[in-house]
C-alpha positions in Angstrom: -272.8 -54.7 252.4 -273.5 -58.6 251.4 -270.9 -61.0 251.9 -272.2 -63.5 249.5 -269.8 -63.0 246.0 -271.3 -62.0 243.0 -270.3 -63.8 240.1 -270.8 -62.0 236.6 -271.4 -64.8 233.8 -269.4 -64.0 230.4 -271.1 -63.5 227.4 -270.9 -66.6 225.3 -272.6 -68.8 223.5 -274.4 -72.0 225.7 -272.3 -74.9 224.6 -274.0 -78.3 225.4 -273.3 -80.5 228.5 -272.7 -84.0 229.1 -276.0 -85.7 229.4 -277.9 -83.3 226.9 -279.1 -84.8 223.3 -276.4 -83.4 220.8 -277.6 -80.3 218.8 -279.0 -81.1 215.4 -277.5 -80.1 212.1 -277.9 -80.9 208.5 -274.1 -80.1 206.8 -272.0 -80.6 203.6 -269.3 -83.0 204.0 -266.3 -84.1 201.9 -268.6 -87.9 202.2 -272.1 -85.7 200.9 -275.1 -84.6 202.9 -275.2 -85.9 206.3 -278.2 -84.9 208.7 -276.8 -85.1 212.6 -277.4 -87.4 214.8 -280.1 -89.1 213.0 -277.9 -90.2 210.7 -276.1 -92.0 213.2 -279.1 -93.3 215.3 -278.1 -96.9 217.0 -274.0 -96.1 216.5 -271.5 -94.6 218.5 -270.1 -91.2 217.0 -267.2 -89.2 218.2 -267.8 -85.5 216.6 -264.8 -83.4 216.6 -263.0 -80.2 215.3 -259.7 -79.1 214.1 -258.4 -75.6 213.7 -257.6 -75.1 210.0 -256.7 -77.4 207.3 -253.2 -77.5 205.7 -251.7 -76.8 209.5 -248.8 -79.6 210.5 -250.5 -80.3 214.0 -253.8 -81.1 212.5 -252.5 -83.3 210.0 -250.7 -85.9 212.1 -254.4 -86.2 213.9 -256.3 -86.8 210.5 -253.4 -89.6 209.8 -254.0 -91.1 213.0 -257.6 -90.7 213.4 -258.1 -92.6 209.8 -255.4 -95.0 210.6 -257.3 -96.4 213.7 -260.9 -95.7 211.9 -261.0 -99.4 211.7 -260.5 -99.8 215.6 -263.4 -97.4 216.0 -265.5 -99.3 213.7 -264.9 -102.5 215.9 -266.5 -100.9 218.5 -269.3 -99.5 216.6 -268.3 -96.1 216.4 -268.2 -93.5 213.7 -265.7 -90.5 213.6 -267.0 -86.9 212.0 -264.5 -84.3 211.9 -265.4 -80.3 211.4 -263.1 -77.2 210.4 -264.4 -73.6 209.7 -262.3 -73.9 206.1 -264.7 -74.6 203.0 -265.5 -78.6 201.2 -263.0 -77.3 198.6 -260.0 -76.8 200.9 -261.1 -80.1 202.5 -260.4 -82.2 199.4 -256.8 -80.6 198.5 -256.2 -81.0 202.3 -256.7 -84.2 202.2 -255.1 -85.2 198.7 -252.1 -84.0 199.9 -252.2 -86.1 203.3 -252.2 -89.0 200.8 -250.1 -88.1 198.2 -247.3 -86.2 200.1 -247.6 -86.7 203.9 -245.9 -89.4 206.1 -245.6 -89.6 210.2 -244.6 -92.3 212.1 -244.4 -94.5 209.2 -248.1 -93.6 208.4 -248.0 -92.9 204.6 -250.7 -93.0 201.6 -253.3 -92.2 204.1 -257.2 -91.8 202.7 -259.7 -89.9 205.1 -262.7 -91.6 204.0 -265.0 -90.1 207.2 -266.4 -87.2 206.3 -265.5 -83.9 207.5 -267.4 -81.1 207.8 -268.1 -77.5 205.6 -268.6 -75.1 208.6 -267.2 -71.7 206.7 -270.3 -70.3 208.5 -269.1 -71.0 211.7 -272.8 -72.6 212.9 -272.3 -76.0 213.7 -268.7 -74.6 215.6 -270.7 -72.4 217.5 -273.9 -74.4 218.7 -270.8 -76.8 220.2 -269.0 -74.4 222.1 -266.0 -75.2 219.4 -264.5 -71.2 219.2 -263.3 -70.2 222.5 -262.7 -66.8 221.6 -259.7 -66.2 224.3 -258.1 -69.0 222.3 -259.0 -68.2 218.6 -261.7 -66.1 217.5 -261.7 -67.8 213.6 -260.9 -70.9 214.4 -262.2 -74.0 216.2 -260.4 -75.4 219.2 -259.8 -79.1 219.4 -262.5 -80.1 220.4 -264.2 -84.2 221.0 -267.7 -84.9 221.7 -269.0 -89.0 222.1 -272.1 -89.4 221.2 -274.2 -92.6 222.2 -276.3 -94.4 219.8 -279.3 -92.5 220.9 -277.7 -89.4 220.3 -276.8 -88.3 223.5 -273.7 -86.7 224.5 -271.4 -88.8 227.0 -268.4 -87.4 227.1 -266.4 -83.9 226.1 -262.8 -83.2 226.0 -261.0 -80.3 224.7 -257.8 -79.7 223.9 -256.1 -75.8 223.1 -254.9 -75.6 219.6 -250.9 -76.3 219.9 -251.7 -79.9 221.5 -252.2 -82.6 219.4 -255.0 -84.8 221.3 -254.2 -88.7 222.4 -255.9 -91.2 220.5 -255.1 -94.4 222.6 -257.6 -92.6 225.3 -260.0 -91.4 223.1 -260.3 -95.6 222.3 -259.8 -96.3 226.0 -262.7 -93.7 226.9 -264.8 -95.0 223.8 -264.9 -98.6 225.5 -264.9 -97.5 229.0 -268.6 -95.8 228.4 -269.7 -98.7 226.6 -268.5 -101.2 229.4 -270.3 -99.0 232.2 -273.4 -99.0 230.0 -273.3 -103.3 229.1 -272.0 -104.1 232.7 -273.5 -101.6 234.5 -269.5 -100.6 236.3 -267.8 -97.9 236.5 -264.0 -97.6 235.5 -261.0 -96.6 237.7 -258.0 -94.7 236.6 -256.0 -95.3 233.9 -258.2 -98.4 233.3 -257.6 -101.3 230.6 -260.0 -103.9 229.6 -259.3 -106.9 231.9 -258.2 -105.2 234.8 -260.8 -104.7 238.0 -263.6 -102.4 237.7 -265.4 -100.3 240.2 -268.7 -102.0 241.8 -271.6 -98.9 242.3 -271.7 -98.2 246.0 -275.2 -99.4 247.5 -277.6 -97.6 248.2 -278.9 -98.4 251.4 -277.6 -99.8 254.7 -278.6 -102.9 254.4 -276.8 -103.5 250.8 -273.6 -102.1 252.5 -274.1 -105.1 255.0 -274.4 -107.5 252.3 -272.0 -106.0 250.0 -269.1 -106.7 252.9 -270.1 -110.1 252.7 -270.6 -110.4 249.0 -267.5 -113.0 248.2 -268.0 -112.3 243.9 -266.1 -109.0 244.9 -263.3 -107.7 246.3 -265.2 -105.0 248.7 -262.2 -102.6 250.3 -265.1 -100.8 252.0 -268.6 -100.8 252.2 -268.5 -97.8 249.6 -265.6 -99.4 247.5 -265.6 -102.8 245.9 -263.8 -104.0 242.6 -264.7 -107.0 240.5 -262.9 -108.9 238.0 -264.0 -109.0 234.6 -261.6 -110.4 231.5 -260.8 -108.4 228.4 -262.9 -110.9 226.1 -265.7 -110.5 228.7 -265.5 -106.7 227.9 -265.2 -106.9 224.6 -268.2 -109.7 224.0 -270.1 -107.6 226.1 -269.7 -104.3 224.2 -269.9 -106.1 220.6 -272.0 -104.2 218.4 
């Protein structure tokens, strides 16, 4: 008898990774046609799904989401919802947000990004947005940023009775675009203007030179910090 473990997969769907170019998809939208990625080729997206329309927890996300859609746009970045409901339970949904819906003192909100006809379920599925042990007919909460070349760098989900949080969905929008401009890498909890993370070197030699290196604050040959202001960031990630 083996003593190596076998592991039996579970039968679902690929979802795509971090790193892989995000599945394509022509869709109806309360904003018209849109053909994804391409129509977002040389901007930042972030793609994401709700459960249902006309449900409490999703609607304080909408509010927020198109509350801070001018932040996003600052930064070059688009937002796309999806839901499995149909274009027509869209546009009551989201009358009602602005006509009859306040949250912390958000009121007469308009969702002018588009969200999404996915009744069909397809675009859902070739995301990985029904988890099936959560909800079989609807999609969980799901966030995917895409880079302007249409790549996916970074995926978060959240289970359907957890509203997600939108000051890190910001904070992880410009941490990717200040590791990409600056070529760094962001520590925990990270702000613009506080220290970022130096890549290691790769060799013995640049260890050597990296201790030595007074532009940094090197801890250890494999850890060193720099400073770099907030206006430095945010010149540097300008679209």
């Amino acid at each position: 008898m083996s003593d190596q473990a076998t592991v039996q997969a579970p039968a679902v769907s690929p979802m795509p990774r971090i790193g892989d170019p995000a599945p394509s998809f022509t869709a109806t939208t309360t904003q018209g046609e849109i053909t994804f990625p391409a129509d977002y080729a040389g901007r930042w997206v972030i793609f994401f799904s709700h459960p249902a329309d006309f449900t409490p927890v999703c609607t304080t996300e909408f509010m927020t989401f198109a509350t801070m859609q001018d932040d996003f746009a600052a930064l070059g970045t688009d937002l796309v919802g999806l839901s499995v409901d149909g274009l027509y339970s869209h546009i009551a949904w989201l009358r009602t947000i602005k006509e009859r819906i306040t949250f912390r003192g958000m009121a007469d909100v308009e969702v002018t990004f588009p969200l999404i006809d996915d009744v069909g379920m397809d675009v859902a599925r070739a995301y990985g947005m029904i988890m099936p042990g959560e909800d079989s007919t609807k999609a969980v909460r799901a966030v995917f940023v895409v880079d302007p070349a249409g790549v996916i760098r970074a995926i978060i989900y959240y289970p359907l009775s957890t509203g997600r949080n939108f000051d890190e969905l910001k904070r992880l929008v410009v941490a990717l675009q200040a590791a990409d401009a600056l070529a760094i890498a962001t520590p925990a909890d990270w702000r613009p203007g506080e220290p970022v993370i130096v890549p290691p070197p790769g060799s013995c030699g640049m260890a050597k030179e990296r201790l030595e290196d007074e532009t940094v604050n090197a801890v250890d040959w494999f850890f060193s910090t720099k400073d770099v202001t907030e206006q430095a960031v945010m010149d540097a990630i300008a679209p």
